[in-house]
N, C-alpha and C positions, 0 to 999 in steps of 0.2 A: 633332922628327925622326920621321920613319912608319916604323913598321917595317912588314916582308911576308914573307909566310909562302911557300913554292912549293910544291907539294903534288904529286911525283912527273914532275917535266917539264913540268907543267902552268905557265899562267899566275899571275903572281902575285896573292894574294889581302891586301889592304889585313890588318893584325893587330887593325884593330878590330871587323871583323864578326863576329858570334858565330855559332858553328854552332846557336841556335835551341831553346829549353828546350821539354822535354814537357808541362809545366804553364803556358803561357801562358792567358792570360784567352779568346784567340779561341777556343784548341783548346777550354776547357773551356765555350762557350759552342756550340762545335760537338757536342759530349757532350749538352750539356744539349737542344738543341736535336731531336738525333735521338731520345733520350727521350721527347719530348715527343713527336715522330711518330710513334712506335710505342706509345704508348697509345692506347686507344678513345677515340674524336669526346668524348663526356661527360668524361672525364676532363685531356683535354688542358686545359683553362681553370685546372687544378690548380697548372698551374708557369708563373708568371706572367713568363714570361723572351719579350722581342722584340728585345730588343738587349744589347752585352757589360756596358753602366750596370746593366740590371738583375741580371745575373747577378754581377756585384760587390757588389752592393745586400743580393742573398739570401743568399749567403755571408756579408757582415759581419752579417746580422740574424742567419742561424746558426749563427754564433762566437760573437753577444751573448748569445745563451740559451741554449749552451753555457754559458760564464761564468758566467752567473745562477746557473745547477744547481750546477755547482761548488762557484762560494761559498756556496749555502743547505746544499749536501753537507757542507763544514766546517766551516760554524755550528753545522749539529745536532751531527757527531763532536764540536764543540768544548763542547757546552751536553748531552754525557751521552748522547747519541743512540745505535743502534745498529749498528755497521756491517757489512758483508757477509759 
């Protein structure tokens, strides 16, 4: 069974269309990208991003070593280290 939503008099809208989240991989690849354009010509080859694979790519390498820090962070607190 479909449901629909009507939205003010308007036509109805199928209940499974989403109204569309802030953090999609396009929009952040559109972020990434204008970044890139408003650095100087030398600097641009910094962010290695031409399409949204990459920018999924860069992100899961920068949550990987995140992680890494992390865990070497509470090995030392765990092995007498000292912390901040």
């Amino acid at each position: 069974m479909k449901q629909t939503i009507s939205a003010a008099g308007t036509t109805a809208v199928p209940a499974s269309v989403k109204v569309g989240t802030i953090f999609s991989w396009a929009t952040l690849f559109a972020i990434v990208i204008n970044l890139k354009k408003a650095l100087p010509e030398p600097w641009q080859d910094v962010i290695p991003v031409e399409k949204v694979e990459d920018v999924k790519m860069c992100i899961l390498l920068i949550l990987c070593f995140f992680f890494v820090f992390v865990l070497a962070g509470a090995y030392d607190v765990m092995n007498g280290g000292e912390t901040l």
